[in-house]
C-alpha positions in Angstrom: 0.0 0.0 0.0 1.6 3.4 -1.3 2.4 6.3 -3.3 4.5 6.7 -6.2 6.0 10.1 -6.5 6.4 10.8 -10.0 7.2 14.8 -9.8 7.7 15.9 -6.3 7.0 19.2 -6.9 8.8 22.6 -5.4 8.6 22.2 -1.9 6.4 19.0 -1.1 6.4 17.5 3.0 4.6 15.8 5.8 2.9 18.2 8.2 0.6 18.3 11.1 -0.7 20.6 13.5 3.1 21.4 14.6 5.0 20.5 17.5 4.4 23.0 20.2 5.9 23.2 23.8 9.6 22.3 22.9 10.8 26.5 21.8 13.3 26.4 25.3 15.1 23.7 23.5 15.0 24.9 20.5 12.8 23.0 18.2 10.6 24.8 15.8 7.0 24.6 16.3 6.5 23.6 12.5 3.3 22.4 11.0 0.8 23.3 8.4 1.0 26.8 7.4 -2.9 26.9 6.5 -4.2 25.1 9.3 -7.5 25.6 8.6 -7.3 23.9 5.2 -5.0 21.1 6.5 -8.0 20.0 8.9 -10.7 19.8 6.3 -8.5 18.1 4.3 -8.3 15.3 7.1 -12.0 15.6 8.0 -13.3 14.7 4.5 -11.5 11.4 4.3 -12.4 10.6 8.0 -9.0 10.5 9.5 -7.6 12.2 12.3 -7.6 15.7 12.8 -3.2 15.8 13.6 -2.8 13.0 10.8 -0.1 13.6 8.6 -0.8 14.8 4.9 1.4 16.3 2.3 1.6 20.0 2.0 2.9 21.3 -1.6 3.7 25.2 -2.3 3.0 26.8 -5.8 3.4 23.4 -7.6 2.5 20.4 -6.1 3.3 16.6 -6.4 2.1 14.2 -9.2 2.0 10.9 -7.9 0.4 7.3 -8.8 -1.6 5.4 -6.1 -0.3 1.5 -5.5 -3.5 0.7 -3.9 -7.3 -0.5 -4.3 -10.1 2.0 -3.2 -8.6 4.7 -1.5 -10.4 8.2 -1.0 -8.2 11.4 -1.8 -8.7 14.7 -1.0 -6.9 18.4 -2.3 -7.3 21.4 -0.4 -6.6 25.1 -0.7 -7.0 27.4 -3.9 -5.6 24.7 -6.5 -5.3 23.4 -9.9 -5.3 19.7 -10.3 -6.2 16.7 -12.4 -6.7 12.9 -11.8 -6.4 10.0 -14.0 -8.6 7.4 -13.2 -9.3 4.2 -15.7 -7.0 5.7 -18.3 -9.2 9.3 -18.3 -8.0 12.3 -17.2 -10.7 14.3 -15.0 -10.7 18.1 -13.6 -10.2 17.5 -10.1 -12.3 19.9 -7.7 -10.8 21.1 -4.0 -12.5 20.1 -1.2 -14.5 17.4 -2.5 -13.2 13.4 -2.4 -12.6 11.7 -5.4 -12.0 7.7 -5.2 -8.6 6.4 -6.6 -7.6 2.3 -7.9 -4.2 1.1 -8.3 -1.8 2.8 -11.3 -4.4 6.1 -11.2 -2.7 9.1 -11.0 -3.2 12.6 -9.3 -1.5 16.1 -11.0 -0.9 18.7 -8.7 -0.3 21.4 -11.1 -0.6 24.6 -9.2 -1.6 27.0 -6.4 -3.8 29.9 -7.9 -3.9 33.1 -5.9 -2.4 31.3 -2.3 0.6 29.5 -1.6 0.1 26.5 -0.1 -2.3 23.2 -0.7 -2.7 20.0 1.1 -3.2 16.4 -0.3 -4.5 14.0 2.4 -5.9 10.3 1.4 -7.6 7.5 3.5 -6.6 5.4 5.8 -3.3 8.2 6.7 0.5 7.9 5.7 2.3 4.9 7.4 5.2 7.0 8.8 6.6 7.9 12.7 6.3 11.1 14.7 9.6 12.6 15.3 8.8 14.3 19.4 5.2 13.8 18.7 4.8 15.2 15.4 4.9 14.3 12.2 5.6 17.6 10.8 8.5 18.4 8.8 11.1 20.9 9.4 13.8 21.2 7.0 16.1 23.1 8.2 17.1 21.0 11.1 16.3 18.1 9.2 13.3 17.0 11.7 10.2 14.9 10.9 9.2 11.8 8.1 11.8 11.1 5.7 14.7 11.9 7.6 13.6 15.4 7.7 13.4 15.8 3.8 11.1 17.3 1.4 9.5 14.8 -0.9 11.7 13.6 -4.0 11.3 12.0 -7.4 10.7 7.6 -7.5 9.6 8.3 -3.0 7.6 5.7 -2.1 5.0 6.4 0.5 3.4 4.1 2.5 0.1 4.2 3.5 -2.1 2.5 6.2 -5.2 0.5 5.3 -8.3 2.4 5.6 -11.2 0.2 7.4 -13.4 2.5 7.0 -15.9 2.5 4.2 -15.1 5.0 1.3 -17.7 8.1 1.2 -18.3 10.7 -1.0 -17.6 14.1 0.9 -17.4 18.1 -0.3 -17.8 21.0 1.5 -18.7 24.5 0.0 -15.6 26.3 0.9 -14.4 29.9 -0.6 -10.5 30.6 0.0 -10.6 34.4 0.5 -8.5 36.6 -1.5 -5.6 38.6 -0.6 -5.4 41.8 -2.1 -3.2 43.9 0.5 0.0 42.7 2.6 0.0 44.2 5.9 3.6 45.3 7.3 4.1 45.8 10.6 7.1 47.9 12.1 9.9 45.6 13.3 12.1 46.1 16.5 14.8 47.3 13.6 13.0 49.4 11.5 14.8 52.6 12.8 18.1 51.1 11.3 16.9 52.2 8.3 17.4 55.6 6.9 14.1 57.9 6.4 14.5 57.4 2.4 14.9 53.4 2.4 11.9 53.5 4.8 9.9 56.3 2.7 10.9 54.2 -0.6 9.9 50.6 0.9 6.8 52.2 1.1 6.1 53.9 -1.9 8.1 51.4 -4.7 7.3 48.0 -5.9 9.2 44.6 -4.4 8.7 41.8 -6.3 8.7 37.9 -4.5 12.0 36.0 -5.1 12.4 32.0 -5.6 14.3 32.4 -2.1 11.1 31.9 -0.5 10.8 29.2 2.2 8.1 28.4 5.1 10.3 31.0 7.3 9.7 34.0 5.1 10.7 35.5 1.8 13.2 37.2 0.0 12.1 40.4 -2.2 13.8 42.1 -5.0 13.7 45.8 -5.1 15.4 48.8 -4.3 18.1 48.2 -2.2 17.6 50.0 2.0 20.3 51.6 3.4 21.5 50.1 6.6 22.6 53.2 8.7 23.5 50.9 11.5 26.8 49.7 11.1 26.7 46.5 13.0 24.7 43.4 11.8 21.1 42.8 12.9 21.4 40.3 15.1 19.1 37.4 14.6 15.4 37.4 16.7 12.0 36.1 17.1 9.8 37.5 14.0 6.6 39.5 14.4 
């Protein structure tokens, strides 16, 4: 019982509701960035609310199931298609589809978010790393040795015994128009014009963009601080 991963997409893990209560020793709390989405995801193929599923970013996964009746699920604001009996179907977020052995599922993108969740029957057949299964890459902590998913993975499932039903929920992903900023703890090491001109000029999102922030290209800010910003908890 498993998944083949065919295309493992940009930036493809396990995650689950995070692992809180272990900051004073230095463990990120990690988990799914759209919580919200990650639990409907579980909720409409009946398994538990913390079970694992995979979260993609931008592009997601495409992977063939190695498995008989198993009920999928794909949440967030996303494009995707599944093959099923050799026909390729417009897949629909937040409603189950049923899947048979050598059917496949393309993730193609995110539209208008960032992140998506894929979460299938039955649950992934993998171990909690300090009562998790949440991935943090970084410190190489979670499933899979702490690594994102990667082409020819294998991953295991458990065998659902519960029987397969047909689930959807009418769900509208909101859309975000404005990026609120919020004034750091270093915002006055910047001069009045980098300040004045991060306000008033266009940054554009890099490809150094991770689950800890992103990277934007723009005008450059002056610095009028001459030591480094030493590194601190985030608003």
């Amino acid at each position: 019982m498993s998944i083949k991963v065919i295309r493992p997409g940009l930036n493809t893990t396990f995650q689950d509701r995070g692992r809180p209560n272990l900051y004073h020793l230095g463990i990120p709390f990690s988990g799914a960035m759209d919580t919200r989405s990650f639990l409907i995801a579980n909720k409409l193929v009946d398994n538990d609310p913390n079970d694992a599923v995979l979260e993609f970013a931008l592009q997601g996964p495409k992977i063939k199931i190695k498995e008989n009746e198993v009920n999928c699920v794909v949440t967030g604001n996303v494009n995707f298609t599944f093959k099923k009996n050799s026909k390729i179907y417009n897949g629909k977020c937040y409603k189950t589809f049923d899947l048979n052995n050598d059917d496949e599922i393309d993730i193609i993108s995110t539209h208008n978010s960032m992140y998506g969740y894929f979460s299938i029957s039955g649950g992934f057949k993998i171990e909690k790393k300090w009562n998790s299964y949440s991935t943090h890459l970084r410190s190489k902590v979670g499933p899979n040795k702490g690594n994102k998913i990667v082409k020819n993975d294998l991953l295991q499932l458990k065998k659902n015994l519960k029987p397969i039903i047909k689930k959807s929920v009418d769900y509208s992903n909101s859309k975000i128009e404005f990026i609120r900023v919020i004034k750091g703890t270093n915002f006055d090491y910047f001069s009045k014009e980098s300040q004045k001109s991060f306000f008033e000029n266009q940054y554009q999102v890099t490809n150094l963009t991770d689950r800890m922030g992103m990277r934007l290209n723009g005008n450059k800010l002056n610095n009028i601080k001459s030591e480094n910003i030493k590194s601190e908890g985030l608003i």
